[in-house]
Structure formats: structure tokens, C-alpha cells
C-alpha positions in Angstrom: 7.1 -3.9 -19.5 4.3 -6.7 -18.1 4.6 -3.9 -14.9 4.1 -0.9 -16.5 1.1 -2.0 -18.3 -0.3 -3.2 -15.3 -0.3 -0.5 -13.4 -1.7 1.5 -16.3 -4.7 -0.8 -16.0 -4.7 -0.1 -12.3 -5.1 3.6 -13.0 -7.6 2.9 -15.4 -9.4 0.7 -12.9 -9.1 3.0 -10.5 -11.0 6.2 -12.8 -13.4 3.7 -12.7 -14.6 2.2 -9.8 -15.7 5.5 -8.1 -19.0 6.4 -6.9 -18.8 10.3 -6.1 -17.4 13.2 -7.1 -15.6 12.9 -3.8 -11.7 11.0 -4.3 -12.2 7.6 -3.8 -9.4 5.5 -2.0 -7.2 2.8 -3.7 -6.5 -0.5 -1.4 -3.1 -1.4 -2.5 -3.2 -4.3 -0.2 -6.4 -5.8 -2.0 -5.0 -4.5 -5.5 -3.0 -6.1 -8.2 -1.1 -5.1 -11.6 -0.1 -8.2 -13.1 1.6 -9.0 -16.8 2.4 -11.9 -18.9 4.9 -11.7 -21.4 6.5 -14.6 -23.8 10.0 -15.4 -23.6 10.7 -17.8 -26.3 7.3 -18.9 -27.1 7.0 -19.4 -23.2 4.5 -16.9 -21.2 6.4 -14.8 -18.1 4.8 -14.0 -15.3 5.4 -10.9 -13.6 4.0 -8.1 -10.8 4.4 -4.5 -9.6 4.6 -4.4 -5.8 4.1 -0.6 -5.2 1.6 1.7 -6.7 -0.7 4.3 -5.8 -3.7 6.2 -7.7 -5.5 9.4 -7.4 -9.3 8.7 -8.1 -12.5 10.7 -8.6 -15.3 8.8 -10.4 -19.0 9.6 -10.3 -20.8 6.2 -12.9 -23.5 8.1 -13.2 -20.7 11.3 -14.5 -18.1 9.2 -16.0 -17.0 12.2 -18.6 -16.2 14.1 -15.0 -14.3 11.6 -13.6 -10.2 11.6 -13.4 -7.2 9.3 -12.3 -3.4 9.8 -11.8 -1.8 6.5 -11.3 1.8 6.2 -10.3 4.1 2.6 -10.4 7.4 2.1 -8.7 9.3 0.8 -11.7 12.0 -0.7 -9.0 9.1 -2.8 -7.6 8.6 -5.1 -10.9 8.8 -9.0 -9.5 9.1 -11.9 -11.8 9.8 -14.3 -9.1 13.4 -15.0 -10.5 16.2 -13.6 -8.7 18.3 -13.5 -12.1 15.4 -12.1 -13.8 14.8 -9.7 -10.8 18.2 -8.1 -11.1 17.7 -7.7 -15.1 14.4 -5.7 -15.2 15.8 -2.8 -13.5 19.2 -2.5 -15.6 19.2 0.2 -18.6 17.6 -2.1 -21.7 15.3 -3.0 -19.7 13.3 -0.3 -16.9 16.6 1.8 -16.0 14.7 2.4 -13.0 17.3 4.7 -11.7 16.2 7.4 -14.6 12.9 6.1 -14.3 11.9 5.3 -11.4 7.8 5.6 -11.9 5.8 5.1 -14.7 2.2 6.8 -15.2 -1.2 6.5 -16.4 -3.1 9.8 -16.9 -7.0 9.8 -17.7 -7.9 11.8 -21.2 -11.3 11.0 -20.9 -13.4 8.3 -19.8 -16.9 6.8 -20.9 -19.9 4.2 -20.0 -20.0 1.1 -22.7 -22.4 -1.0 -20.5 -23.5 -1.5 -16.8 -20.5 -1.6 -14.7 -18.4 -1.2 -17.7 -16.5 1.2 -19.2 -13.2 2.7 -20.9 -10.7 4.8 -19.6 -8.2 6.9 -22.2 -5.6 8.1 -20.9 -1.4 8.4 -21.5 1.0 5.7 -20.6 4.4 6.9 -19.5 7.2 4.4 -19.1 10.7 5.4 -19.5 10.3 8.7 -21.0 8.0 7.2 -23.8 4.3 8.1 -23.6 1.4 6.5 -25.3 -2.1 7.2 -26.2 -4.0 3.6 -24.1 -7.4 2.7 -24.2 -8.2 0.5 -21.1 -11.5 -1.1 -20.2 -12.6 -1.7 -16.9 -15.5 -3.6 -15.2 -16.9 -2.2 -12.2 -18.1 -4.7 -9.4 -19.3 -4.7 -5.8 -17.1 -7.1 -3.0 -18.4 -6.3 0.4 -17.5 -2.6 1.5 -14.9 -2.2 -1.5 -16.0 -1.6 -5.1 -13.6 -4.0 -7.5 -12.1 -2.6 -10.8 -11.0 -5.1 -13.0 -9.4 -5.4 -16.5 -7.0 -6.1 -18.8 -5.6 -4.9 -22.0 -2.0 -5.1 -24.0 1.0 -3.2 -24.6 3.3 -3.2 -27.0 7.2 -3.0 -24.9 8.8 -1.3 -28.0 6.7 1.8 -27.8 8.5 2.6 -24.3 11.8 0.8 -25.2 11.9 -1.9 -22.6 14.2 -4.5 -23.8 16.3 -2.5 -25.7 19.8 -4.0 -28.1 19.6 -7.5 -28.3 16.2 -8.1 -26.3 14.6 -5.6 -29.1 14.1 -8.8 -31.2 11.1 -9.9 -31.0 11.9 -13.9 -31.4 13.6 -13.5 -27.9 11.0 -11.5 -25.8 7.2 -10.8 -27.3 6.3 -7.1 -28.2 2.9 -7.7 -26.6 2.9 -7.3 -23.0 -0.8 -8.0 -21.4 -1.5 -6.2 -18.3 -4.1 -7.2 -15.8 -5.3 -5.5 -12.9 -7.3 -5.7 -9.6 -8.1 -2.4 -7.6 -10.4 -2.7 -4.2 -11.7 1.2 -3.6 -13.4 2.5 -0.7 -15.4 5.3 -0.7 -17.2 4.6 -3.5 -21.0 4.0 -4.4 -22.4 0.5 -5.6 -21.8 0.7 -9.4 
């Protein structure tokens, strides 16, 4: 769940940071998607490894601009083998049926200088959700940096399903944090 919000704050990121009408390029090398959930009271750190994104962002244009971001369920890391081997079972991802989740734009708008928010619909396991993800906009050498972080609730896409839907074991909120370096894109 902490994965799949992520990477719907990549996407969101991503809308973001462009500079021209022109498709701008995602760096997954210099990007993150990162969650924390609580297990117990006690906050779970995890990761998506693979993602990619479809960009095209003009700041000066944000109503014209568009993202398509795609996340390799089967690439959530917690950094626990055990927990490793869980996340991709049934309850959990069933990253066999659902091997990517999604972040569409709706519609995205200026709500300061290098900030702004991205609509758009989260899809994780066959669940989709209206999101609302803000994302600042910052310049780091040749790459533009798109940063944010907003929260998910797990139950809306059924992640930690049966016994792991009570709430006292695993936290319905999910935050998700992102990092996306773009190229191709104009100071914001």
C-alpha cells in the first residue's frame, strides 16, 4: 500500500515538474516513491523499485499539462525478507493479478510558485480512487526535482485484506513520499 501511494505521488510529481509542452523525461535512477506505514503503533518503511511516467507539463500551462504513471507492484521493498515475500501474496498486492498500479492526471493547477496540485485516479488492485497530490517544483542542476507527499487510505484498494483488514494490526493510512529528477524541462 506505502508503494502504491508512492508511486501515485511520483506521477503526480512528475505532471509537475515540466517546463514545455514537449514530454519531459523521468530519471528513475535519481527518483524515489517511498511509504511509511504503522504496524502495531510502530512506523514501516517501504519502497517501489520500478516505475515509469509519461510527462507533459508547461508551469506557465498547468491546466494543459498530463501524466500517466505506472508502478511495478512486484517491485515493493520493505527491507525484510519475510515481509518481502508477504506483500506480493493475495491480501496483500496479488501482484500476479495486479502487477502495476497507476496514477492518471484529472487535472492539475498552480497554488503558489513552484507549487501545485495534481488530481488524478489512483489504481491499485482493481480499486480506483479519486487523489489529490501536491507537488513542489525545484531546480537541482540540469534536472528539475518534483517533490511531495500525501496519504492513502490501504482499505480503499484492499491491501491487507482478512485478518490484516483490522486496523489495530496495520494503519489504514499509508503516507507516500516521492522524489522525481526530470530532464527536459524549464526552470520552474
Amino acid at each position: 500500500m506505502k508503494q502504491l501511494a508512492r508511486t501515485a505521488a511520483l506521477a503526480c510529481a512528475v505532471l509537475l515538474a515540466g517546463g514545455h509542452t514537449a514530454a519531459q523525461k523521468l530519471e528513475p535512477a535519481q527518483s524515489e516513491i517511498a511509504f511509511t506505514v504503522r504496524q502495531m503503533g510502530v512506523p514501516v518503511e517501504g519502497r517501489f523499485t520500478r516505475f515509469d511516467g509519461q510527462i507533459v507539463f508547461d508551469p506557465k500551462k498547468p491546466e494543459t499539462g498530463r501524466i500517466t504513471l505506472s508502478i511495478d507492484t512486484g517491485s515493493a521493498r520493505f527491507g525484510s525478507p519475510d515481509t518481502d515475500g508477504e506483500v506480493p501474496k493475495p491480501d496483500w498486492l496479488h501482484v500476479a493479478k495486479f502487477p502495476k498500479a497507476t496514477l492518471e492526471s484529472t487535472a492539475i493547477k498552480a497554488v503558489g510558485p513552484g507549487k501545485f496540485e495534481v488530481a488524478g485516479k489512483l489504481g491499485i488492485k482493481g480499486s480506483v480512487r479519486e487523489v489529490q497530490v501536491p507537488v513542489t517544483l525545484a531546480r537541482s542542476g540540469a534536472a528539475t526535482v518534483a517533490t511531495g507527499t500525501f496519504t492513502v487510505k490501504r482499505l480503499d484498494f484492499r491491501i491487507g485484506e482478512g485478518e490484516w483488514s483490522d486496523t489495530s494490526l496495520v494503519a489504514n493510512d499509508v503516507q507516500v513520499r516521492f522524489k522525481f529528477a526530470l530532464s527536459g524541462m524549464a526552470a520552474p
